[in-house]
Residue, then its C-alpha position, 0 to 999 in steps of 0.5 A: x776528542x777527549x773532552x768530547x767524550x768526556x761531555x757525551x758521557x756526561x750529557x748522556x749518563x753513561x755508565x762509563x767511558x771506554x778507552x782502546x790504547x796501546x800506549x796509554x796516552x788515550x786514557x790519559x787525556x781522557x783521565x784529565x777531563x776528570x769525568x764522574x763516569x768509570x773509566x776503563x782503559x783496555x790494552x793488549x800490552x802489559x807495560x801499558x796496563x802497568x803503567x795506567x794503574x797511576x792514571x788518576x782515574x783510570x782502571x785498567x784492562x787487558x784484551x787482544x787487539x783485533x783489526x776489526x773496531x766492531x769486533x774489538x766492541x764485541x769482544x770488550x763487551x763480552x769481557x766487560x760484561x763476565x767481569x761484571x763491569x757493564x750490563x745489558x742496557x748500559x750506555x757506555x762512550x767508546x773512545x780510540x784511535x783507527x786504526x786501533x793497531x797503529x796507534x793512531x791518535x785518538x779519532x774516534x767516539x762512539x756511542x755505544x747500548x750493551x747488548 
């Protein structure tokens, strides 16, 4: 799933790839595809985004995990954008585990336009 996104994002230009995890694991296999593109690892756990500053790669960031995907897209959106990390028009590659609060292994690439 990992080389996955990392080759969407390439093939798509994306502006950068973006990781839900709650261990850190995610971020580190999409950290060993090496992609050209940004990537932003968001967590709500702070030992996790602690830990992701040594990820090659890997820029960390905190959020409140909620159960919903599309909410949790929204809301990392929305702090993305007031950071300015992203733009209206940005292309971006979502990656994660479902459900997003288990810790499920990474299952899940979505092709995502900044609204």
């Amino acid at each position: 799933v990992a080389e996955a996104g990392c080759h969407a994002a390439e093939q798509l230009k994306a502006k950068a790839i973006i990781v839900f995890t709650l261990s850190g694991r995610a971020a580190a296999e999409v950290s060993q595809c090496r992609s050209s593109q940004p990537l932003f690892a968001f967590t709500p756990k702070q030992d996790t985004h602690q830990r992701m500053n040594l990820i090659w790669g890997v820029h960390p960031e905190r959020i409140d995990f909620v159960d919903n995907p599309d909410d949790l897209i929204e809301k990392m959106e929305s702090q993305a954008l007031e950071k300015g990390i992203l733009k209206p028009g940005d292309t971006i590659v979502i990656a994660a585990g479902l459900p997003i609060r288990d810790g499920a292994p990474m299952n899940f690439i979505k092709v995502h336009k900044v609204k």
